[in-house]
CHARMM-style PDB file with segment names, atoms N, HN, CA, C and O in Angstrom:
ATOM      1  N   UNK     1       0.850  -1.167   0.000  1.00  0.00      PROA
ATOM      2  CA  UNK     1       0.000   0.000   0.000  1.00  0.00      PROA
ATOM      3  C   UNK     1       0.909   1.247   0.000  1.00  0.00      PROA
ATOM      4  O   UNK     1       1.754   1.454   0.870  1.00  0.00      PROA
ATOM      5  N   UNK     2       0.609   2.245  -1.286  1.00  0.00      PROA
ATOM      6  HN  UNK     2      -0.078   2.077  -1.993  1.00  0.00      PROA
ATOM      7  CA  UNK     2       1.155   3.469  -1.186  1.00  0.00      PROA
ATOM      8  C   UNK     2       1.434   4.203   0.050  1.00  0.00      PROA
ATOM      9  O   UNK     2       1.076   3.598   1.061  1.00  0.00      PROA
ATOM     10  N   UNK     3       1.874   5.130   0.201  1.00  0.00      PROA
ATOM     11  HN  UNK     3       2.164   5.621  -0.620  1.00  0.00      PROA
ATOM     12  CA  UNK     3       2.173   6.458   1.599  1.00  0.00      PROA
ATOM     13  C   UNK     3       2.197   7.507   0.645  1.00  0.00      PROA
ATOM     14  O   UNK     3       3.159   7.657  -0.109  1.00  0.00      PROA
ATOM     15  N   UNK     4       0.656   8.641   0.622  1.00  0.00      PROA
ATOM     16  HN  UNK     4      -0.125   8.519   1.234  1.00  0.00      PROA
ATOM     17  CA  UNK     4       0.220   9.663   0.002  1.00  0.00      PROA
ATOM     18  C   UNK     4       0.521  10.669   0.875  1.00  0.00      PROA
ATOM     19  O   UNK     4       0.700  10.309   2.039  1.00  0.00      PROA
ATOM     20  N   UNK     5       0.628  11.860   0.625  1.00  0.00      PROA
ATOM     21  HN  UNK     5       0.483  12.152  -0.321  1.00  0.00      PROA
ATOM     22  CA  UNK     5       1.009  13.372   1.080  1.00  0.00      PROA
ATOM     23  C   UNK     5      -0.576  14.124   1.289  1.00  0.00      PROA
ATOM     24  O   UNK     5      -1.537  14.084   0.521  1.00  0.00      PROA
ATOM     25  N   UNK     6      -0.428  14.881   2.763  1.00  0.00      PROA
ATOM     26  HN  UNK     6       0.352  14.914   3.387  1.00  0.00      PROA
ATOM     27  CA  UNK     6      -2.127  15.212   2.582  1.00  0.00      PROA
ATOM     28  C   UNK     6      -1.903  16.483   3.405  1.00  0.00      PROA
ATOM     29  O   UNK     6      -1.089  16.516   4.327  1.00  0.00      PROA
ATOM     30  N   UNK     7      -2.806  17.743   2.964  1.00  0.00      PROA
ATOM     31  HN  UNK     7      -3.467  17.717   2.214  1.00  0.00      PROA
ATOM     32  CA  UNK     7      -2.836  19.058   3.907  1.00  0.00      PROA
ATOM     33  C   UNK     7      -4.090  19.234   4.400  1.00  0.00      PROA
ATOM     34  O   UNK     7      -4.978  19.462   3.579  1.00  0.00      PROA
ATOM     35  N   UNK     8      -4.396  19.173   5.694  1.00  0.00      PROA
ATOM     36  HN  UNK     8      -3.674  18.988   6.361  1.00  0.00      PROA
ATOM     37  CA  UNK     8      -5.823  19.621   5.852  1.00  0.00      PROA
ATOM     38  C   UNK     8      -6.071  21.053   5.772  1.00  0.00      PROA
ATOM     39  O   UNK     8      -5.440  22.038   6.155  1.00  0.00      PROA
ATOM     40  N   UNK     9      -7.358  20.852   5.059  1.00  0.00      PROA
ATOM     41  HN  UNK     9      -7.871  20.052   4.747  1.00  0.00      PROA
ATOM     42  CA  UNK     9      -7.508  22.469   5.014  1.00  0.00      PROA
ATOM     43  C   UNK     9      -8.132  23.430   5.688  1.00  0.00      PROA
ATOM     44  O   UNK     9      -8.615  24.279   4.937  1.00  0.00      PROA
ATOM     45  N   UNK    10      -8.327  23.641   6.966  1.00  0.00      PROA
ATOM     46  HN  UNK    10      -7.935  22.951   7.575  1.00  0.00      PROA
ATOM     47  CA  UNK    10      -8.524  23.821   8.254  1.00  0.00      PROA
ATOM     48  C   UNK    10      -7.144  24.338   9.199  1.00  0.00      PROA
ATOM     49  O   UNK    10      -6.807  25.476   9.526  1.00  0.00      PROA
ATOM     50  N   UNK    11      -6.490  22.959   9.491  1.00  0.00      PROA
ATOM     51  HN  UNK    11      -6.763  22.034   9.225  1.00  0.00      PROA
ATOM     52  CA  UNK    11      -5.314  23.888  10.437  1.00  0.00      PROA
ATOM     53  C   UNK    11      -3.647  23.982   9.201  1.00  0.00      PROA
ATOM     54  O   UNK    11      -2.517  24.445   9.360  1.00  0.00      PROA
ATOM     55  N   UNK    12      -4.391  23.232   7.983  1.00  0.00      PROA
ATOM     56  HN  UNK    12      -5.308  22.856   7.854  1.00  0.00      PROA
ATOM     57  CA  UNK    12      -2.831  23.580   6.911  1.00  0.00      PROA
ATOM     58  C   UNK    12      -1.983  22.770   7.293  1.00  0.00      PROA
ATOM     59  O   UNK    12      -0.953  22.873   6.625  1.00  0.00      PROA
ATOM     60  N   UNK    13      -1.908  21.475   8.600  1.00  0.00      PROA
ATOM     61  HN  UNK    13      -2.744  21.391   9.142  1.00  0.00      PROA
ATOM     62  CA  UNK    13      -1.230  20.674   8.965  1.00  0.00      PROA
ATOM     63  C   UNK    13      -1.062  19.713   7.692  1.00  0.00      PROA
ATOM     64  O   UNK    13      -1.959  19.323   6.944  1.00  0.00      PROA
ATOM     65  N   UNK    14       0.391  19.410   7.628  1.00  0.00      PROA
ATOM     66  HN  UNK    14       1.119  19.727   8.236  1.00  0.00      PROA
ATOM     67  CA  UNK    14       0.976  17.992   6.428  1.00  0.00      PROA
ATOM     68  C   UNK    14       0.612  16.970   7.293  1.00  0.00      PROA
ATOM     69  O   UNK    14       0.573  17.045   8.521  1.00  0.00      PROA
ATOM     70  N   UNK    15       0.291  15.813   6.454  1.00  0.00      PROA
ATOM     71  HN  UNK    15       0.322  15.752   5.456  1.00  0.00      PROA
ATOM     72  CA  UNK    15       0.885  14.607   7.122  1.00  0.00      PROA
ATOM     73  C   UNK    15       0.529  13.613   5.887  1.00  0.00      PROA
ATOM     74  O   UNK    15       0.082  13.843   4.763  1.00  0.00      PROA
ATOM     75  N   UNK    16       0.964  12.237   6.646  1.00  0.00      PROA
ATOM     76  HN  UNK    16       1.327  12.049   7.559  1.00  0.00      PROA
ATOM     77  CA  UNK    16       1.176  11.141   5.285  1.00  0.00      PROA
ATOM     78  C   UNK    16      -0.107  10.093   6.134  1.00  0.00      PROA
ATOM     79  O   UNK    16      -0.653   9.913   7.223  1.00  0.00      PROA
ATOM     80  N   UNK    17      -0.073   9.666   4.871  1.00  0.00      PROA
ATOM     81  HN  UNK    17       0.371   9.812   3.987  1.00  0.00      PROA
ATOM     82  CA  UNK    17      -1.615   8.599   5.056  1.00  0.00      PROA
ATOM     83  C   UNK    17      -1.033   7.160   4.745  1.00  0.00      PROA
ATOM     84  O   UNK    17      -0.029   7.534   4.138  1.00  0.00      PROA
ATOM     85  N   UNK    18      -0.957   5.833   4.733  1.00  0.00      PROA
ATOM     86  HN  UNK    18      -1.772   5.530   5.227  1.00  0.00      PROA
ATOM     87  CA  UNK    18      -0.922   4.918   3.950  1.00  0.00      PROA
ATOM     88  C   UNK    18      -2.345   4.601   3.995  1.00  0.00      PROA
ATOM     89  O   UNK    18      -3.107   4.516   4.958  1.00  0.00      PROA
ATOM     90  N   UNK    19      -2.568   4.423   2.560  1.00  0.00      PROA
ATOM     91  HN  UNK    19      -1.949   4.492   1.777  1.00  0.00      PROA
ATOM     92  CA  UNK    19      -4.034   3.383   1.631  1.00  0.00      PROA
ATOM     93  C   UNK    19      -4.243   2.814   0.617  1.00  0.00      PROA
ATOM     94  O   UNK    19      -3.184   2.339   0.204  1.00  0.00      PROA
ATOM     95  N   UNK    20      -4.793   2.670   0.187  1.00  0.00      PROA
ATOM     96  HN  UNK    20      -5.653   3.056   0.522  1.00  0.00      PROA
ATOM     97  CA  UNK    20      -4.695   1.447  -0.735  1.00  0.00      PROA
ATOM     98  C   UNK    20      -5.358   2.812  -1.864  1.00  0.00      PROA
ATOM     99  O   UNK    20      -6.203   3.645  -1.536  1.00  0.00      PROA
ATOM    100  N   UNK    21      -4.482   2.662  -3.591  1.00  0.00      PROA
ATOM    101  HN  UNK    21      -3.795   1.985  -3.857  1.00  0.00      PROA
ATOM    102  CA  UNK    21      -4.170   3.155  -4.505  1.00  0.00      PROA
ATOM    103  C   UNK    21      -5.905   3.742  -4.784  1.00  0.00      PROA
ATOM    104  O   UNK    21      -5.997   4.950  -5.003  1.00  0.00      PROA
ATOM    105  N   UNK    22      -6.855   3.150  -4.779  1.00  0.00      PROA
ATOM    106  HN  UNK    22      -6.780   2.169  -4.601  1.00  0.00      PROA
ATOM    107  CA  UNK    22      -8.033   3.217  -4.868  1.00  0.00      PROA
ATOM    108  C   UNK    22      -8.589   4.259  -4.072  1.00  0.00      PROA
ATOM    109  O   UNK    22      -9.639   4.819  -4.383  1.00  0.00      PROA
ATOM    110  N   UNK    23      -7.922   4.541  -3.051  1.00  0.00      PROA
ATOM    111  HN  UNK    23      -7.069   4.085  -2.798  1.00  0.00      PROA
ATOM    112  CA  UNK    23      -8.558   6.034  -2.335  1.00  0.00      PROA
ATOM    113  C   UNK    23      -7.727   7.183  -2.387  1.00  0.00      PROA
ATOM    114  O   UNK    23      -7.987   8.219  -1.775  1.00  0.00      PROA
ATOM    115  N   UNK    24      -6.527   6.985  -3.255  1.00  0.00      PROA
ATOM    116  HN  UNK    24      -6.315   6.144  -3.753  1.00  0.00      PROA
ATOM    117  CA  UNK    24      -5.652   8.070  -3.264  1.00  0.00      PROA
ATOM    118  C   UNK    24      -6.098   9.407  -3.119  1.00  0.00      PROA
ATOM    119  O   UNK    24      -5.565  10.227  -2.371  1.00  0.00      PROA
ATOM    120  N   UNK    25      -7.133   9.629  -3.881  1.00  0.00      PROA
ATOM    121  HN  UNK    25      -7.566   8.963  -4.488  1.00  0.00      PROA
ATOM    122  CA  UNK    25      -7.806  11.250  -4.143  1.00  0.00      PROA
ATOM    123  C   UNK    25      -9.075  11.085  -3.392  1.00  0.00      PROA
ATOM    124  O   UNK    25      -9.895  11.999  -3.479  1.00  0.00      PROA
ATOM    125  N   UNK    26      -9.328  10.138  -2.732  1.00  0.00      PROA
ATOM    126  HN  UNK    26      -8.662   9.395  -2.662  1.00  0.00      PROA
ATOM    127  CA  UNK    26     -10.587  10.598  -1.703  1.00  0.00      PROA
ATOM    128  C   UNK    26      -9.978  11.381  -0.321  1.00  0.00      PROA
ATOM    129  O   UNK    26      -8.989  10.976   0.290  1.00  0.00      PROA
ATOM    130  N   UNK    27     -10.715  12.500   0.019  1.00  0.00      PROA
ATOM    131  HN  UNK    27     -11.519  12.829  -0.478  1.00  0.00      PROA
ATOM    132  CA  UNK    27     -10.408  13.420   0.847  1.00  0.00      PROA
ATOM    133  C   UNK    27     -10.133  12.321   2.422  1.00  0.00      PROA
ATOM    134  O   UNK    27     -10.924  11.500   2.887  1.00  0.00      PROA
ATOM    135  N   UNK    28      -8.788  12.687   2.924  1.00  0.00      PROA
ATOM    136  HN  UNK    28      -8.146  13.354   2.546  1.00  0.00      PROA
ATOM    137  CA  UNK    28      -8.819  12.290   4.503  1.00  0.00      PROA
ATOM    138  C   UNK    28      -9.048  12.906   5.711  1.00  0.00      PROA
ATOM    139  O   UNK    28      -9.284  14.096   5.505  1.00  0.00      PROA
ATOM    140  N   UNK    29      -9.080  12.651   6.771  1.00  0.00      PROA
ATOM    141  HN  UNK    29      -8.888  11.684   6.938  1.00  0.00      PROA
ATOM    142  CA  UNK    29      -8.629  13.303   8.019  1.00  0.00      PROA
ATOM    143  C   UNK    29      -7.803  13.645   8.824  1.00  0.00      PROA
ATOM    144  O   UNK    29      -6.807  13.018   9.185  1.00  0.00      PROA
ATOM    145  N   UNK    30      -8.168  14.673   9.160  1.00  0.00      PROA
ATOM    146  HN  UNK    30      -8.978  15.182   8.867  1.00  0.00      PROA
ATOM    147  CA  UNK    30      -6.550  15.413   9.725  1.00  0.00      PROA
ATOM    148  C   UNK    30      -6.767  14.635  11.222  1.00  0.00      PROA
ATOM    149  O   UNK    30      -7.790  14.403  11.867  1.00  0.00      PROA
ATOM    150  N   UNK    31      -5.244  14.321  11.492  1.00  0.00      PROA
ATOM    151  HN  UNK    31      -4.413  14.509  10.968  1.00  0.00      PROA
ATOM    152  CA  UNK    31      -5.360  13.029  12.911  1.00  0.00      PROA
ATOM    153  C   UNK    31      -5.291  14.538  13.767  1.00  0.00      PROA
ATOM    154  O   UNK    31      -5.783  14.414  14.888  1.00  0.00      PROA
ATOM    155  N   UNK    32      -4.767  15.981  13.463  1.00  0.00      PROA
ATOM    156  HN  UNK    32      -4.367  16.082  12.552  1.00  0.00      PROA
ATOM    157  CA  UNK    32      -4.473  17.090  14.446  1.00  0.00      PROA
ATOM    158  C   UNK    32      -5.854  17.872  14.577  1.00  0.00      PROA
ATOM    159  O   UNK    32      -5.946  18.416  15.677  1.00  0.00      PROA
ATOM    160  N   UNK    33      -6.850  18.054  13.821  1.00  0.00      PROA
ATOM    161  HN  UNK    33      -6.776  17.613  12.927  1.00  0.00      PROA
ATOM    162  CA  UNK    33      -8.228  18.756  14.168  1.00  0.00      PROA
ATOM    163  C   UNK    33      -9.347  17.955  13.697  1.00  0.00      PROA
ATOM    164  O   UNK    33     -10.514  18.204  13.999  1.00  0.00      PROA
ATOM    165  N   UNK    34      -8.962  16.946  12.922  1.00  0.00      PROA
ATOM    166  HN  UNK    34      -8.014  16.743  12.677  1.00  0.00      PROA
ATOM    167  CA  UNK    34     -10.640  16.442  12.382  1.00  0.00      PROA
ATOM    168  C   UNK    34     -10.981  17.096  11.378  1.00  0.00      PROA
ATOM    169  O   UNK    34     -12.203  17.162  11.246  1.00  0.00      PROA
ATOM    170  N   UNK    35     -10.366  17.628  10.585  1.00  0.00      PROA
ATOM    171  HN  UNK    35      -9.373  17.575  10.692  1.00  0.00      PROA
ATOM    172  CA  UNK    35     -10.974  17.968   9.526  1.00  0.00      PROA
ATOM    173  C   UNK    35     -10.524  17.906   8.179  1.00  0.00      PROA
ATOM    174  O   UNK    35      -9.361  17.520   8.062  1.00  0.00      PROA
ATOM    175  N   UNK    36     -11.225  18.225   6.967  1.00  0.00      PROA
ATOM    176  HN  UNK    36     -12.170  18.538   7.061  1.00  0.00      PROA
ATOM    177  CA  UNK    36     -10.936  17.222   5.308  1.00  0.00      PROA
ATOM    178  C   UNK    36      -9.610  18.047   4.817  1.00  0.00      PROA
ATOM    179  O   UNK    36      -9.437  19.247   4.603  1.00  0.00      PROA
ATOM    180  N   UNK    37      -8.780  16.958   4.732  1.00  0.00      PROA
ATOM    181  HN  UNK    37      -8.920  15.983   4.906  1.00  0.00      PROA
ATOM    182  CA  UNK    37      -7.392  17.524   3.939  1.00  0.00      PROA
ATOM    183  C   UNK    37      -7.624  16.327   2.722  1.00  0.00      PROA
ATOM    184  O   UNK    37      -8.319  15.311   2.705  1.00  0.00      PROA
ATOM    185  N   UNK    38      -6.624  17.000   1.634  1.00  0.00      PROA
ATOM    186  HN  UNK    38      -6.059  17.825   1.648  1.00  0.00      PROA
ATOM    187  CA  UNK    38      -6.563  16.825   0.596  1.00  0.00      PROA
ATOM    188  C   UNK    38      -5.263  16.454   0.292  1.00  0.00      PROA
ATOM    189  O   UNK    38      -4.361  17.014   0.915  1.00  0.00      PROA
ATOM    190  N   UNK    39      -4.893  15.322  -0.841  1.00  0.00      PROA
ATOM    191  HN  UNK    39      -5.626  14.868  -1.347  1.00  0.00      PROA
ATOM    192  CA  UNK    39      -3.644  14.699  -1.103  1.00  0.00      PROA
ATOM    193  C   UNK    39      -3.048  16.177  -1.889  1.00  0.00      PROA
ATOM    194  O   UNK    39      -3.668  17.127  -2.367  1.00  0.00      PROA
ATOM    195  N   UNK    40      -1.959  15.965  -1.809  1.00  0.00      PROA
ATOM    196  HN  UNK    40      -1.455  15.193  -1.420  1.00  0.00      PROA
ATOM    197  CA  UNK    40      -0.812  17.395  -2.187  1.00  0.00      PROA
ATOM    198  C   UNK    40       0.521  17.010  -3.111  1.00  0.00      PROA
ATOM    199  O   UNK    40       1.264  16.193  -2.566  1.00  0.00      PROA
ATOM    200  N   UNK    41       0.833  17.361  -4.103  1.00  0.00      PROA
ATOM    201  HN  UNK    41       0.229  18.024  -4.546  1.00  0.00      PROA
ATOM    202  CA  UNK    41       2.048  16.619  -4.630  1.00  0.00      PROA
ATOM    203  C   UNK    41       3.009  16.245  -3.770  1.00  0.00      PROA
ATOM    204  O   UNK    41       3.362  17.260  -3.169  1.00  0.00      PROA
ATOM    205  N   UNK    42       3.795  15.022  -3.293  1.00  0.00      PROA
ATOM    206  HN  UNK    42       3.508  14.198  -3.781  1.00  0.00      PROA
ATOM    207  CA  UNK    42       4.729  15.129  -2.352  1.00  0.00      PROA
ATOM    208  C   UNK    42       6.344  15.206  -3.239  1.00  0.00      PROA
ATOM    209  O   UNK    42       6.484  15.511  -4.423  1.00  0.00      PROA
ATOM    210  N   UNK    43       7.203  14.914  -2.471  1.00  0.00      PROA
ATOM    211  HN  UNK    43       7.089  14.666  -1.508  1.00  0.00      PROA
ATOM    212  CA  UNK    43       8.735  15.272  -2.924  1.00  0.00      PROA
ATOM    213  C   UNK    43       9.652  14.136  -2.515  1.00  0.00      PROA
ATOM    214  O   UNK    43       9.491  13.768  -1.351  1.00  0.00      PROA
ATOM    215  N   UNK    44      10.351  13.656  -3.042  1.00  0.00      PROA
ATOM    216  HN  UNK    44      10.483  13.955  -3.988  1.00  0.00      PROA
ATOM    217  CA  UNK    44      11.275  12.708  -3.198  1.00  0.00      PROA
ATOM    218  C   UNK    44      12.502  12.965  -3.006  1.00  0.00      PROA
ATOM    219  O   UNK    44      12.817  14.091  -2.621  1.00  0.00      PROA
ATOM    220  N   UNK    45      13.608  11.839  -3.262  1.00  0.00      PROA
ATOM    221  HN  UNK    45      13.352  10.924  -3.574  1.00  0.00      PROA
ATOM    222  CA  UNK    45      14.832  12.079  -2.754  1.00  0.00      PROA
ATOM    223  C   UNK    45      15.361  10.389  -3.907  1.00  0.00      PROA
ATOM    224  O   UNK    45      14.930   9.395  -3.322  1.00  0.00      PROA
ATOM    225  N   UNK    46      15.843  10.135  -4.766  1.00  0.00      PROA
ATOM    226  HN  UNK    46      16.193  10.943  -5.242  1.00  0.00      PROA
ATOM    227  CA  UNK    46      16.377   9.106  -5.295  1.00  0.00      PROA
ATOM    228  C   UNK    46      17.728   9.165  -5.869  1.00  0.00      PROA
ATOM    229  O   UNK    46      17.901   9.971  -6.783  1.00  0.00      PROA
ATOM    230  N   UNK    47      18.651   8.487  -5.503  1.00  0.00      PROA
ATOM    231  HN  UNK    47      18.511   7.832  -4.761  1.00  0.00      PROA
ATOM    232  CA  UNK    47      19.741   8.746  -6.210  1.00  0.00      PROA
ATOM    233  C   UNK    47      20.115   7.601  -7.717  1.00  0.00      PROA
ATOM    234  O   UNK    47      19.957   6.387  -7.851  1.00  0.00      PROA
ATOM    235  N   UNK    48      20.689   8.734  -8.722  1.00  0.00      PROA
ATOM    236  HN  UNK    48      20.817   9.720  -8.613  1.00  0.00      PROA
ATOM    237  CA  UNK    48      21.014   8.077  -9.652  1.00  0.00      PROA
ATOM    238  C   UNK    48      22.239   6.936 -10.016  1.00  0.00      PROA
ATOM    239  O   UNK    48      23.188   7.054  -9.241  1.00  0.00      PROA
ATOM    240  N   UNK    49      22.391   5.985 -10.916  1.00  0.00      PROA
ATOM    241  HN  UNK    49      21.620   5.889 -11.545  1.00  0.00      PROA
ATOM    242  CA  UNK    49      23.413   5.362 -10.823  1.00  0.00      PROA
ATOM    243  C   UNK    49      25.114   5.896 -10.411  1.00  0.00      PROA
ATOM    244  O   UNK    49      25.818   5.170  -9.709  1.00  0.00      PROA
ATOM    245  N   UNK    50      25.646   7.287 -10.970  1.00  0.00      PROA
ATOM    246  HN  UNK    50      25.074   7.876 -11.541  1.00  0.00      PROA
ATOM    247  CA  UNK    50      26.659   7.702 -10.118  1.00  0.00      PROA
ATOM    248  C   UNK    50      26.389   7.911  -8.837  1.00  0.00      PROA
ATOM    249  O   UNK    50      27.428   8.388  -8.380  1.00  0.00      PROA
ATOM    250  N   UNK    51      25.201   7.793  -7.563  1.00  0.00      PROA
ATOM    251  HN  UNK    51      24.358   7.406  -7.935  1.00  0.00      PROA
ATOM    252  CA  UNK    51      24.960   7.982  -6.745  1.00  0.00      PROA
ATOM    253  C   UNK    51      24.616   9.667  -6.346  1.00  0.00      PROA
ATOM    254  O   UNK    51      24.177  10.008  -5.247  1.00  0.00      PROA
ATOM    255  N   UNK    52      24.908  10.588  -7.446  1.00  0.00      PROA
ATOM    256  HN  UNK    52      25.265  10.312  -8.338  1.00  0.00      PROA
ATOM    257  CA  UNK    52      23.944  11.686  -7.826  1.00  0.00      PROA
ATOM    258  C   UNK    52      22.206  11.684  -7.306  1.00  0.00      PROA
ATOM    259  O   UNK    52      21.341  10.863  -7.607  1.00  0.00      PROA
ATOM    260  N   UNK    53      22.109  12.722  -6.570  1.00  0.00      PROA
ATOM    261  HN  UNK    53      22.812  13.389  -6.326  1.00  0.00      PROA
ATOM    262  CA  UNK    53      20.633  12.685  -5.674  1.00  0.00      PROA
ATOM    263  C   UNK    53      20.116  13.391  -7.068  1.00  0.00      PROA
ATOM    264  O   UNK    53      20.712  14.175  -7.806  1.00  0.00      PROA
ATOM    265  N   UNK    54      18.424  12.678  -7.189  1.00  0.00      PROA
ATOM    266  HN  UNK    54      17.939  12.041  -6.589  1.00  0.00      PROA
ATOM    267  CA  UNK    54      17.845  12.817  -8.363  1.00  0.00      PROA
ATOM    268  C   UNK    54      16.173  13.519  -7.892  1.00  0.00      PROA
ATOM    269  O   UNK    54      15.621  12.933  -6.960  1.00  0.00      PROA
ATOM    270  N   UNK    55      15.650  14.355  -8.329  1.00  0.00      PROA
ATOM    271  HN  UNK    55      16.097  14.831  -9.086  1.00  0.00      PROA
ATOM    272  CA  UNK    55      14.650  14.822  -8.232  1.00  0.00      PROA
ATOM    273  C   UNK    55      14.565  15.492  -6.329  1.00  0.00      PROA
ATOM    274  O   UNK    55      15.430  15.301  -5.474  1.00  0.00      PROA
ATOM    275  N   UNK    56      13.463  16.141  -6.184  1.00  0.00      PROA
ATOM    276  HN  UNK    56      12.761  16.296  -6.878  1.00  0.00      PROA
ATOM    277  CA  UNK    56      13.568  17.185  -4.888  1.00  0.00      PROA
ATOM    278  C   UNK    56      12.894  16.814  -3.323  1.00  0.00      PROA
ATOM    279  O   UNK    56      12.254  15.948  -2.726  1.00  0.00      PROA
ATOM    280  N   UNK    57      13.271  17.584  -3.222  1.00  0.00      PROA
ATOM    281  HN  UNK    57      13.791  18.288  -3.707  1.00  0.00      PROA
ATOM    282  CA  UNK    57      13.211  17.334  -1.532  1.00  0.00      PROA
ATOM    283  C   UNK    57      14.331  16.678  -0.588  1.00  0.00      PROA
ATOM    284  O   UNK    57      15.466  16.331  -0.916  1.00  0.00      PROA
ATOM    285  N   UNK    58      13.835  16.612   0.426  1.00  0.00      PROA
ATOM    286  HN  UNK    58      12.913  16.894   0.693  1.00  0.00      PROA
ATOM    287  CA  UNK    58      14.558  16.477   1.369  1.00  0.00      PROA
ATOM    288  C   UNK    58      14.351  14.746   2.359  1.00  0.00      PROA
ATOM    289  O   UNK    58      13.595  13.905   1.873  1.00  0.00      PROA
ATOM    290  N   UNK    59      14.881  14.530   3.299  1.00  0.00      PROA
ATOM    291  HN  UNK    59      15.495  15.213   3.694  1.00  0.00      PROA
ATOM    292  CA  UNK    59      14.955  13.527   3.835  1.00  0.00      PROA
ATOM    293  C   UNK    59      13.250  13.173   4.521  1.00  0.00      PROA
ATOM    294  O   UNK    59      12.746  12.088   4.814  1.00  0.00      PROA
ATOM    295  N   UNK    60      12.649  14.664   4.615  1.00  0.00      PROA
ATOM    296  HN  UNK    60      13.058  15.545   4.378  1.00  0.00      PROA
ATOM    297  CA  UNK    60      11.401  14.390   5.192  1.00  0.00      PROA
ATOM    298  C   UNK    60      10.115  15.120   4.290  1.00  0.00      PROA
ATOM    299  O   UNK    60      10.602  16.040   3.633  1.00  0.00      PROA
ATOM    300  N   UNK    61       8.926  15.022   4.102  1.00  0.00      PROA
ATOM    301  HN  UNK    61       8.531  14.275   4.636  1.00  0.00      PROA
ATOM    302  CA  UNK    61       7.918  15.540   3.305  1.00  0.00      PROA
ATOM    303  C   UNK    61       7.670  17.052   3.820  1.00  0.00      PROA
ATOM    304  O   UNK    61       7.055  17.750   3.013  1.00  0.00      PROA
ATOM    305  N   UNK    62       8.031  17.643   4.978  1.00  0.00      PROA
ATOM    306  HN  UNK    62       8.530  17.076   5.633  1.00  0.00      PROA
ATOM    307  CA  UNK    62       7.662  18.783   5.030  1.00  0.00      PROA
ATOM    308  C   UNK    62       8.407  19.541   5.641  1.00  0.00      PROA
ATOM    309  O   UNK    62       7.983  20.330   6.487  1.00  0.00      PROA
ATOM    310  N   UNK    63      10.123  19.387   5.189  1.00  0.00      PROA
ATOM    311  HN  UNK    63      10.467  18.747   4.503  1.00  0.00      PROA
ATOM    312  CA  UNK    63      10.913  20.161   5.171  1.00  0.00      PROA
ATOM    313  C   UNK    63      11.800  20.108   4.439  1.00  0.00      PROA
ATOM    314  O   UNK    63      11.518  19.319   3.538  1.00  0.00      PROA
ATOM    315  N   UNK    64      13.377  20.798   4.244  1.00  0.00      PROA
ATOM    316  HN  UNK    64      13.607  21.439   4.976  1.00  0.00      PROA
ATOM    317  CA  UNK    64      14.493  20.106   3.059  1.00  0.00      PROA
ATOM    318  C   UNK    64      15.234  19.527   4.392  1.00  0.00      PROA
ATOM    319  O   UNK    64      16.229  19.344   3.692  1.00  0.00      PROA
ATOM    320  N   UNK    65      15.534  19.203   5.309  1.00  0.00      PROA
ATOM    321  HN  UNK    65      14.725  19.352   5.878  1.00  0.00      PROA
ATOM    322  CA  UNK    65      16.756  18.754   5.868  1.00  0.00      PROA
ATOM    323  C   UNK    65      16.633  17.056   5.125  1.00  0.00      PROA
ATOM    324  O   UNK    65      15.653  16.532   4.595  1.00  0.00      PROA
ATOM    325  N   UNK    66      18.159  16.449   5.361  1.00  0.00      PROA
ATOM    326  HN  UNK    66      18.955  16.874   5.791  1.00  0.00      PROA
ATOM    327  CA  UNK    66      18.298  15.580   5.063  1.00  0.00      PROA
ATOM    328  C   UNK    66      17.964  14.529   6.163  1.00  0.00      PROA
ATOM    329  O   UNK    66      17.874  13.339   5.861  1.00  0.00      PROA
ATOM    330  N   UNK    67      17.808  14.903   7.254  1.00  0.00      PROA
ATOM    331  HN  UNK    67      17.881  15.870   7.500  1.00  0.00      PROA
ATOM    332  CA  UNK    67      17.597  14.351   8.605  1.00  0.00      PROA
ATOM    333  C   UNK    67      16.176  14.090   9.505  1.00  0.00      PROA
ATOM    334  O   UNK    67      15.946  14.758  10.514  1.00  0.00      PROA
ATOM    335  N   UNK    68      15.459  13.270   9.122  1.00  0.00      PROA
ATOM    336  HN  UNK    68      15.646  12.728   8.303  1.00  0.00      PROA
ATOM    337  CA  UNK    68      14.015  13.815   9.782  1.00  0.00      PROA
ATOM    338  C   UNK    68      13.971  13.719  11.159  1.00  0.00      PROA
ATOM    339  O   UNK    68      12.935  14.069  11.723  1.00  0.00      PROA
ATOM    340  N   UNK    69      15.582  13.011  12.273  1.00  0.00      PROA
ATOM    341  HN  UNK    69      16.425  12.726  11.815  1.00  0.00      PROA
ATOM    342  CA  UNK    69      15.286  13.727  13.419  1.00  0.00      PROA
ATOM    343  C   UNK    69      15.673  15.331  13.847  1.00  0.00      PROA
ATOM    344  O   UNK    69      15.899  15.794  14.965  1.00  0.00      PROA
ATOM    345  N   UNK    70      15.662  15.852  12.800  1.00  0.00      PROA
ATOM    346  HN  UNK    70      15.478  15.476  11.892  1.00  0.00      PROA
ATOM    347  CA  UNK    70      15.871  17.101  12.909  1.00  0.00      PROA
ATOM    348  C   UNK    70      14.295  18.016  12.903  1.00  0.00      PROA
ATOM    349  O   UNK    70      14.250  19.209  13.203  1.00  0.00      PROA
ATOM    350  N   UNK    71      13.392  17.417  12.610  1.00  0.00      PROA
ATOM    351  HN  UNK    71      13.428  16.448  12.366  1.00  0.00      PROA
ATOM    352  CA  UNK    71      12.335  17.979  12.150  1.00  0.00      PROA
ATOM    353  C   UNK    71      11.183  17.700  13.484  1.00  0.00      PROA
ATOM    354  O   UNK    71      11.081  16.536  13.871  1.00  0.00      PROA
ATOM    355  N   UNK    72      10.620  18.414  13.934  1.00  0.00      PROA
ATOM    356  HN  UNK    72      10.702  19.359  13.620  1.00  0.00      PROA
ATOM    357  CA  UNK    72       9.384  18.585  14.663  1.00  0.00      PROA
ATOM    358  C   UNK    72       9.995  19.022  15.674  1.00  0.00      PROA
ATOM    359  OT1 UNK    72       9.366  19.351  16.680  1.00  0.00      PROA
TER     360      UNK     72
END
């Protein structure tokens, strides 16, 4: 099962969902107020065969550090 990117639109809080491909674009719930957030393009991190980092983002979905115990 995928891990989708979601903003509620209420408190603007990110967070990630896992579900099954079939509900990707059905609206979720925010676990921080209860209310309908919406999937959001998310951002990646892959490196290419020279080991060259390929496409954007960072180590975590809602910041650039490379470190997500750096984040919250």
């Amino acid at each position: 099962m995928p891990i989708y990117e979601y903003r509620c639109m209420d408190c603007r809080k990110k967070f990630d969902l896992l579900r099954p491909m079939s509900q990707s674009t059905e609206p979720a719930e925010c676990p921080t107020c209860k209310g309908q957030a919406r999937r959001i393009a998310s951002t990646f991190m892959a490196k290419g065969s020279g080991g060259q980092s390929i496409g954007g983002g960072g180590g975590c979905s809602s910041c650039s550090s490379s470190s997500c115990g750096s984040c919250h």
